[in-house]
Every structure is written in C-alpha cells, then in structure tokens.
Backbone as CSV, one residue per row, in Angstrom:
resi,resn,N_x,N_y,N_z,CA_x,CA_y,CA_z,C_x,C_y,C_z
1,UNK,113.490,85.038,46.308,114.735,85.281,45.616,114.422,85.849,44.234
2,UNK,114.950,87.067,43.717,115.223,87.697,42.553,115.346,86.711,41.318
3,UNK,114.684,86.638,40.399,115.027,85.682,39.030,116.432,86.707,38.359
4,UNK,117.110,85.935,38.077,118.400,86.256,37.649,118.327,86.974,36.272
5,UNK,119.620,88.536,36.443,119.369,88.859,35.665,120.514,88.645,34.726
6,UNK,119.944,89.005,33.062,121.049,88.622,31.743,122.083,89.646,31.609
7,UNK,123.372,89.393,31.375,124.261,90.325,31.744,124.061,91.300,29.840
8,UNK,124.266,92.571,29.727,123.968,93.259,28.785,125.737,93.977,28.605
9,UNK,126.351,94.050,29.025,127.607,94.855,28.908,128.501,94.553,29.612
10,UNK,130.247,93.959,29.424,130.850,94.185,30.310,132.496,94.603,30.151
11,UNK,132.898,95.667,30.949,133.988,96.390,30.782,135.397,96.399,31.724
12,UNK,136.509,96.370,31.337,136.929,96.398,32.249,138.136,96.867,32.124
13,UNK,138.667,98.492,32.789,139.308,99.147,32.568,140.589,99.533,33.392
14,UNK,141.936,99.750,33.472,142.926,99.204,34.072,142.518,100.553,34.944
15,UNK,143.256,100.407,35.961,143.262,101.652,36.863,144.983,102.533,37.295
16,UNK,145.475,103.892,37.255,146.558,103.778,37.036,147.893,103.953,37.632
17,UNK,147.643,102.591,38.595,148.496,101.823,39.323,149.071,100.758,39.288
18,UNK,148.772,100.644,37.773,148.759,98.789,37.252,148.345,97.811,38.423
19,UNK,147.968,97.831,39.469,147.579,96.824,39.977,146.365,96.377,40.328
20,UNK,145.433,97.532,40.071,143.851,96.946,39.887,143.244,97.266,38.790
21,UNK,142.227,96.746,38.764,141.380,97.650,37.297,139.893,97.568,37.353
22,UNK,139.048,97.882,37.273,137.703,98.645,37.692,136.920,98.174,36.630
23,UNK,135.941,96.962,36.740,134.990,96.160,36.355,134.030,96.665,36.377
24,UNK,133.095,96.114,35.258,132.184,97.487,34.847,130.737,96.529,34.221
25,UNK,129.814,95.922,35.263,128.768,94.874,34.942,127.654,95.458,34.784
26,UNK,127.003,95.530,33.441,125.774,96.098,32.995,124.669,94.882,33.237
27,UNK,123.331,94.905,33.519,122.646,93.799,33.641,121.973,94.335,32.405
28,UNK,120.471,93.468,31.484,119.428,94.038,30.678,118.911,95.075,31.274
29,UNK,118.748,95.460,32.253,117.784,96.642,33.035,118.344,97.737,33.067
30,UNK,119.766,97.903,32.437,120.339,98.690,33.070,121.275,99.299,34.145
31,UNK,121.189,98.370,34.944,121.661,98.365,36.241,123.177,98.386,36.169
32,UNK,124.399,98.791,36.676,125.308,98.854,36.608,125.787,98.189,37.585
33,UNK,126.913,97.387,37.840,127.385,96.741,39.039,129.083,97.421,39.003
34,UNK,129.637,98.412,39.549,131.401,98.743,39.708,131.747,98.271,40.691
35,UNK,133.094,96.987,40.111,134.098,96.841,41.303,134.938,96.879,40.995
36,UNK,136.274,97.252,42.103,137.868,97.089,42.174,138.002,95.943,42.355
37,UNK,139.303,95.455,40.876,139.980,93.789,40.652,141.315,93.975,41.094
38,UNK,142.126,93.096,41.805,143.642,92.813,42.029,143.800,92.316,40.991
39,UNK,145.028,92.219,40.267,145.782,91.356,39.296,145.367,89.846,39.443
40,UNK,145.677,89.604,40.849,145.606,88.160,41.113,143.834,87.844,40.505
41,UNK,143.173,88.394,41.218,141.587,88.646,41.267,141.281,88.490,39.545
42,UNK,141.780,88.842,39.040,141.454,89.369,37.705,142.691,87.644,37.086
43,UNK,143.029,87.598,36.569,143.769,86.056,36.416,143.102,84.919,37.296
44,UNK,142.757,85.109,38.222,141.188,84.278,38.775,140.078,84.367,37.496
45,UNK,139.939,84.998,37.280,138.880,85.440,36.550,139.222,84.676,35.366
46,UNK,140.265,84.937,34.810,140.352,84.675,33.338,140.681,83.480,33.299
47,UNK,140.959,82.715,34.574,141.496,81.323,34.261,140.135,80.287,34.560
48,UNK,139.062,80.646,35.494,138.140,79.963,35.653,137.095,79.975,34.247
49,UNK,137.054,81.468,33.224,136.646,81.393,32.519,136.984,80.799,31.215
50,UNK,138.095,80.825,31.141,138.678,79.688,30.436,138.565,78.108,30.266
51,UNK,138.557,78.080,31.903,138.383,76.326,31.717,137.134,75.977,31.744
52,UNK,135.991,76.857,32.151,134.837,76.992,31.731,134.347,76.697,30.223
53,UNK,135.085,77.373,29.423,134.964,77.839,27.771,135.484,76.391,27.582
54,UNK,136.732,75.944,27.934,137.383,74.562,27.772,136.400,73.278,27.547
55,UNK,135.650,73.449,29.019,135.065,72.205,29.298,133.567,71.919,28.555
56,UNK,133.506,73.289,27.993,131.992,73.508,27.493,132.055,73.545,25.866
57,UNK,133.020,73.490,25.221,133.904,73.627,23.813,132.646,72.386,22.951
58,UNK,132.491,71.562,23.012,131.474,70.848,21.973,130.413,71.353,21.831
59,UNK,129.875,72.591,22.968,128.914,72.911,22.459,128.802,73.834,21.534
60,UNK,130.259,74.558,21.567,130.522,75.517,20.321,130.080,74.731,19.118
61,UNK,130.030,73.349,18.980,130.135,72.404,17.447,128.719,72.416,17.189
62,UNK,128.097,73.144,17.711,126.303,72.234,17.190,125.556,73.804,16.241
C-alpha cells in the first residue's frame, strides 16, 4: 500500500448549472485529483468537515 500523500492545494469551482461543481485535489507531488460534486455531495462535505473541526476544536487551544 502507497504511504499517503499530503494534500498541497484545494479548489473548488461551481459548474454552470448550479448543481455541481468540479473539485480540484492537488497532492505535494503534484498530482491532481478532478471530480464532479452534487449539491447534496458537496453539503456532505461541508457538514462532516465541520463536525470534524467541532470535535477536534481544543486542539486549536495549544
């Protein structure tokens, strides 16, 4: 298995249909990863990362 790589860039630009928008994952190497997001897909996104950020918040204090 591949040692994991550090993410270096990430973008994410509406597409113009308002209903998807086109994710844009740079790794350190370079490497580019493009995918198509649904609305829903994308509010997935922002809500897991959120409660992520939520649950992980004391470590912002050190």
């Amino acid at each position: 298995m591949a040692a994991p790589k550090n993410l270096a860039q990430f973008r994410i630009e509406p597409n113009d249909n308002g209903e998807t928008a086109q994710l844009h994952i740079e790794d350190d190497g370079g490497n580019t990863l493009e995918l198509t997001a649904t609305r829903d897909q994308l509010d997935l996104l922002a809500d897991t990362l959120d409660e992520m950020l939520s649950e992980t918040e004391e470590a912002d204090e050190l």
